[in-house]
C-alpha positions as CSV (number, residue, x, y, z in Angstrom):
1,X,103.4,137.2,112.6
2,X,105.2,137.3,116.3
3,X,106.0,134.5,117.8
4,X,105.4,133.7,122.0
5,X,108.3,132.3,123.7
6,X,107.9,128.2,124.6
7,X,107.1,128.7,128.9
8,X,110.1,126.3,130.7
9,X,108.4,123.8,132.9
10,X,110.2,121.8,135.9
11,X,109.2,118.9,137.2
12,X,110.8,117.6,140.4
13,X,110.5,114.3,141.7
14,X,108.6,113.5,144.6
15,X,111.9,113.4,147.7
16,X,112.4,110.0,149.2
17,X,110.5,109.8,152.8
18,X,110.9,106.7,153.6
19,X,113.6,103.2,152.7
20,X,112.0,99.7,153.7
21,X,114.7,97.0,153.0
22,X,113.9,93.2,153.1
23,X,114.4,91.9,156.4
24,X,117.1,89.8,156.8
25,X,117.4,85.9,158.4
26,X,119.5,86.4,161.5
27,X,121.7,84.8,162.5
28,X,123.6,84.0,159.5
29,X,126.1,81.4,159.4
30,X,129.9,82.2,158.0
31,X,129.9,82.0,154.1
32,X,126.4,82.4,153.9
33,X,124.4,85.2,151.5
34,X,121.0,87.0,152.0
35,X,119.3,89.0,149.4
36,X,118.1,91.9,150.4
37,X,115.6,94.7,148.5
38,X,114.5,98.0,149.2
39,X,111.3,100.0,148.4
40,X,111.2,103.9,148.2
41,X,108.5,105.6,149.2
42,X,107.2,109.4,149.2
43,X,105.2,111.2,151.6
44,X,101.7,109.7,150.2
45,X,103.4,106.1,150.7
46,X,103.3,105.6,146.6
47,X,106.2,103.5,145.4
48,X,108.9,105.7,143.9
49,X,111.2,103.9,140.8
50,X,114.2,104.9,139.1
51,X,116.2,106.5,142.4
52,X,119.9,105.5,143.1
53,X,120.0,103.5,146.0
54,X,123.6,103.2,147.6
55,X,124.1,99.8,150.1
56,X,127.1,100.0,152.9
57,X,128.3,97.4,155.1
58,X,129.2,99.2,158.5
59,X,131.6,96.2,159.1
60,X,133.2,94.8,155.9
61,X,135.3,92.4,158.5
62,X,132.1,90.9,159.4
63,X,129.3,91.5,156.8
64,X,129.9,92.3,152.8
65,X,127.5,93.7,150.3
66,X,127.2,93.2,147.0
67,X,124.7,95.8,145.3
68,X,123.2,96.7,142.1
69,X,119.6,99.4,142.7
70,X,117.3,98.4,144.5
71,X,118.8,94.8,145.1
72,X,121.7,93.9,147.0
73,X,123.3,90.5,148.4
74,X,125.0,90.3,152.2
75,X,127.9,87.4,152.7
76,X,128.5,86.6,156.5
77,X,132.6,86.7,156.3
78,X,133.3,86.5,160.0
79,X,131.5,86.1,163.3
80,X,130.3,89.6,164.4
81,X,128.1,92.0,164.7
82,X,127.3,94.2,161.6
83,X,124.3,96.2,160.1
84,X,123.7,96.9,156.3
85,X,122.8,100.3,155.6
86,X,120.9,101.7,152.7
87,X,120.5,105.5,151.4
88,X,118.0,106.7,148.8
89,X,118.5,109.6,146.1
90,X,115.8,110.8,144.2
């Protein structure tokens, strides 16, 4: 009796085309905190789950996040101008 070798499949998941996040209140007053949430999308606009979502401050002397996922909060530290990014992974 021979045996056939077990074919290898690969699934890939569907690339991130698109990051909503939550709009924010703006203005915020000093010492206050937002949440904020973002939604992943493909291509077909379906919801994608379980992708590493990485939140950055582009001013930490104004604006500081504090992120877990797909949720992050925003403190006001200091009067300014600031913008939160966000960056999707599948």
């Amino acid at each position: 009796m021979s045996s056939s070798p077990t074919p290898a499949i690969t699934v890939n998941p569907a690339p991130v085309a698109t990051v909503t996040v939550s709009a924010p209140t703006t203005p915020m007053v000093v010492g206050g905190t937002q949440p904020l949430t973002a939604v992943t999308k493909d291509a077909a606009n379906n919801n994608l789950t379980g992708r590493t979502v990485t939140w950055l401050s582009s001013n930490t002397a104004v604006l500081t996040v504090s992120a877990s996922g797909y949720t992050a909060t925003v403190t006001a530290v200091e009067w300014g101008r600031r913008r939160s990014r966000r960056r999707a992974r599948r």
